[in-house]
C-alpha positions as CSV (number, residue, x, y, z in Angstrom):
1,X,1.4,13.8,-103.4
2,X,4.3,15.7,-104.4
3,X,3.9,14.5,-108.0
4,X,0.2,15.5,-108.1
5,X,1.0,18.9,-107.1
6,X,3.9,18.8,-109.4
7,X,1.4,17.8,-112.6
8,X,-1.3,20.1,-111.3
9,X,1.3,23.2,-111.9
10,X,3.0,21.6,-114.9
11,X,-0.5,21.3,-116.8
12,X,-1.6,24.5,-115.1
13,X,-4.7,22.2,-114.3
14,X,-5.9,25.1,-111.8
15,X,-4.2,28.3,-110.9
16,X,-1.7,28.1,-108.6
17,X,-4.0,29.7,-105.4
18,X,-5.8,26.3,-105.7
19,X,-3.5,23.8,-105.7
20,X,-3.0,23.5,-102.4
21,X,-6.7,22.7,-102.2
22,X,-6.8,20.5,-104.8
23,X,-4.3,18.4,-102.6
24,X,-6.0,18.8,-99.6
25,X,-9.1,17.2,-101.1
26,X,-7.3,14.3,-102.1
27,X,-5.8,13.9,-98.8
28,X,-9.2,14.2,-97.4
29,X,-10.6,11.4,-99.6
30,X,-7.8,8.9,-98.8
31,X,-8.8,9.8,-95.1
32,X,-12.1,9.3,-95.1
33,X,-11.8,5.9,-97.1
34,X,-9.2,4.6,-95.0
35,X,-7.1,4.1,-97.8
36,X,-3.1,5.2,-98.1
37,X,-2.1,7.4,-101.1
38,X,-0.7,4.2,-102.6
39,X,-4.0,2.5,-103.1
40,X,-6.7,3.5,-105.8
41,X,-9.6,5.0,-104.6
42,X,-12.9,3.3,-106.0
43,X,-15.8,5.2,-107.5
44,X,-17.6,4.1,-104.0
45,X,-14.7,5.8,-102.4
46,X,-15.5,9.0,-104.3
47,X,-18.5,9.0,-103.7
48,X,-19.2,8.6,-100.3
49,X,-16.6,11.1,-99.7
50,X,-18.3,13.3,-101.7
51,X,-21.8,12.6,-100.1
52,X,-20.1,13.2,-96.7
53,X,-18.7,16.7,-97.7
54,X,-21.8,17.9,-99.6
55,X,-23.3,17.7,-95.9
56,X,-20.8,20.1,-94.9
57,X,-19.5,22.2,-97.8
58,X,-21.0,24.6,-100.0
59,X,-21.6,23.7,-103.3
60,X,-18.4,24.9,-105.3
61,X,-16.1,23.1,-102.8
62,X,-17.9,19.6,-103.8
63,X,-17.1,20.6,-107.3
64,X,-13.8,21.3,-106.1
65,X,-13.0,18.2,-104.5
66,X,-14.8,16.4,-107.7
67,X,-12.6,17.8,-109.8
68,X,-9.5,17.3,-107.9
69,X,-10.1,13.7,-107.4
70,X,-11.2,13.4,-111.0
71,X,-7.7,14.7,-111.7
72,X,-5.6,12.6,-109.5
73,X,-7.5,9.3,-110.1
74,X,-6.7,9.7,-114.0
C-alpha cells in the first residue's frame, strides 16, 4: 500500500487531505473480498463492495471509494 500512496502523491491523483482515504478504501475492499493486497480484485469484487457501502455511505464517499479502487486496480 505504500506504493499506492506513494503514486497517489507523486501524480497528485487527489490532494493530499484524501489520501489517506483513498487508501483506506482500498484496504476496505480487500477486506470485504477476502482477498490480500497481493491478489487482483475482480470487477465482482468492486462491485459488491461498493453495493455494500452505498448501504451505509453517503453518496460522495461511494464515488470516493470508486475512484480510489479505479486508481489502484489500473
Amino acid at each position: 500500500m505504500q506504493e499506492f500512496r506513494e503514486y497517489l502523491i507523486k501524480k497528485r491523483l487527489t490532494g493530499p487531505k484524501a489520501v489517506d482515504f483513498y487508501l483506506l478504501w482500498v484496504k476496505r475492499c480487500f477486506h470485504h473480498s477476502g482477498k490480500r493486497p497481493d491478489e487482483k480484485l475482480t470487477q465482482e469484487d468492486v462491485d459488491r463492495f461498493l453495493k455494500q457501502e452505498s448501504r451505509e455511505r453517503e453518496k460522495w464517499q461511494v464515488h470516493q471509494a470508486k475512484q480510489a479502487i479505479g486508481i489502484y486496480r489500473f
